[in-house]
C-alpha beads as a LAMMPS data file, in Angstrom:
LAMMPS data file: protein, C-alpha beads

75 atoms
74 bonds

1 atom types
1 bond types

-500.0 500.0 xlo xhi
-500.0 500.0 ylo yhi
-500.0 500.0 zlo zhi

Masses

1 110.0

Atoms # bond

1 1 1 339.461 -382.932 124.326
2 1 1 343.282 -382.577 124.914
3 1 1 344.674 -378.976 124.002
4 1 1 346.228 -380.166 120.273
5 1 1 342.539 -381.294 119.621
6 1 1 341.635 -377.680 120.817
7 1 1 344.065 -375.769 118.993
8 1 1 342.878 -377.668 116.126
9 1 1 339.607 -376.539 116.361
10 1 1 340.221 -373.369 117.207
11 1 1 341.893 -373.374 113.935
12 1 1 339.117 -374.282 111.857
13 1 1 337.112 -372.180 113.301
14 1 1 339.006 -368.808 112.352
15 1 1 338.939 -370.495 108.381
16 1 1 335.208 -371.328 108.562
17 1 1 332.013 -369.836 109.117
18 1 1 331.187 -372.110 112.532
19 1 1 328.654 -371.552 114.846
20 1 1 327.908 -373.165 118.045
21 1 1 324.154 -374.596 119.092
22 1 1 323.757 -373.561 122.808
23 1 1 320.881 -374.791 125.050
24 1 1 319.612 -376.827 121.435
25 1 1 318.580 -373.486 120.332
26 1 1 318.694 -373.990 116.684
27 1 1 317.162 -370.689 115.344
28 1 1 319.411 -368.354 116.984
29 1 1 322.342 -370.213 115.907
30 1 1 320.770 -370.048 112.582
31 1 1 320.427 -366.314 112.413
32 1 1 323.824 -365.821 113.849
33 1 1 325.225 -368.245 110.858
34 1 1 323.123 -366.213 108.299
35 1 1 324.179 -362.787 109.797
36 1 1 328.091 -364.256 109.395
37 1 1 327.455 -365.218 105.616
38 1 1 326.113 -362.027 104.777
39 1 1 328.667 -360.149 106.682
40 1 1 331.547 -362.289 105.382
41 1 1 330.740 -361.226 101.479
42 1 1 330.465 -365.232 100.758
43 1 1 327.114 -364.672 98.901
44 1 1 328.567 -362.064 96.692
45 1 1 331.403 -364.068 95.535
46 1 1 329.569 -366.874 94.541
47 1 1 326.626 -364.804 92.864
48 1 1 330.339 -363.102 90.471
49 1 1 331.678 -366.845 90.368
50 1 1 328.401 -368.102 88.624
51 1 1 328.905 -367.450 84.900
52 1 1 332.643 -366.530 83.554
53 1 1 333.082 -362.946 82.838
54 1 1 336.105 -361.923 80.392
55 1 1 338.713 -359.472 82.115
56 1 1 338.122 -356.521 79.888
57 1 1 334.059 -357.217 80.632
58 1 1 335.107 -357.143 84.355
59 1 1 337.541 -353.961 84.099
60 1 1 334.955 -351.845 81.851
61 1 1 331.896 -353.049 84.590
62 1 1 334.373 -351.605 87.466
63 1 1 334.921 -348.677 85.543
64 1 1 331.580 -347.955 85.067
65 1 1 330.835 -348.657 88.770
66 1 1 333.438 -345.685 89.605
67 1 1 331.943 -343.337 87.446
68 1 1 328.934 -343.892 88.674
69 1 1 329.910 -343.679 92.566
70 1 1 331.471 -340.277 91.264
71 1 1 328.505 -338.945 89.600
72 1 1 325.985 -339.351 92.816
73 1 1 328.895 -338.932 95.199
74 1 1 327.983 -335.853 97.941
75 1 1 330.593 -333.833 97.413

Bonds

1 1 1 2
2 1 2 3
3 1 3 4
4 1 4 5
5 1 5 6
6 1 6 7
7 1 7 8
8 1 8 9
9 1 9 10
10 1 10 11
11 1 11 12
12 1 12 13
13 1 13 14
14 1 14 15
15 1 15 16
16 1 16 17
17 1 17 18
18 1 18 19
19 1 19 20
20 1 20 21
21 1 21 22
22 1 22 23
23 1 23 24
24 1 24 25
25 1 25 26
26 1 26 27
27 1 27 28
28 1 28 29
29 1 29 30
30 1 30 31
31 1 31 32
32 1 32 33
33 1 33 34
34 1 34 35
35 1 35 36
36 1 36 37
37 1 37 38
38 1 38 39
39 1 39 40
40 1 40 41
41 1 41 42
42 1 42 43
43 1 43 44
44 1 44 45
45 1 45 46
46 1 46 47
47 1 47 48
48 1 48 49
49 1 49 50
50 1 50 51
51 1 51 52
52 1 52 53
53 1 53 54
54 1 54 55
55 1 55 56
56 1 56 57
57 1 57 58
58 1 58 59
59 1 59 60
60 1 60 61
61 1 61 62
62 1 62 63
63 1 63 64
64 1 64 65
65 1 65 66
66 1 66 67
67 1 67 68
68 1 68 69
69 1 69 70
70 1 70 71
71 1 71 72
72 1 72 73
73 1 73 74
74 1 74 75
C-alpha cells in the first residue's frame, strides 16, 4: 500500500466507525465496534430519525425535557 492509498484510508477511517480484526479475533473487535456505536450517539439518531416529528412537536418535547432536568436538578 503506497502512502496516497494510506492517507486514503486513514481518511475513511476518521468518517467511519472502522475497526480492525487482529490475530482473527472477531469478538473483541466486535465489542470494540459496539462500544464505538454506542459512544458515537449513532443509535440515538436513528431511533429520532424513525417516524417524522413536526418542529413545534420537537421544540415543546425539548422544552419539556429542560423543565424536567430543572425540576430534579441538585441544586
Amino acid at each position: 500500500m503506497n502512502k496516497k492509498q494510506k492517507k486514503l484510508m486513514d481518511k475513511h477511517r476518521n468518517n467511519l466507525l472502522y475497526v480492525e480484526v487482529k490475530n482473527n479475533n472477531v469478538e473483541k473487535a466486535l465489542s470494540i465496534f459496539k462500544k464505538r456505536v454506542k459512544n458515537s450517539g449513532l443509535l440515538k439518531e436513528i431511533r429520532d430519525r424513525e417516524f417524522y416529528e413536526k418542529p413545534s412537536a420537537e421544540k415543546r418535547r425539548k422544552r419539556n425535557m429542560v423543565k424536567h432536568r430543572k425540576k430534579y436538578s441538585i441544586e
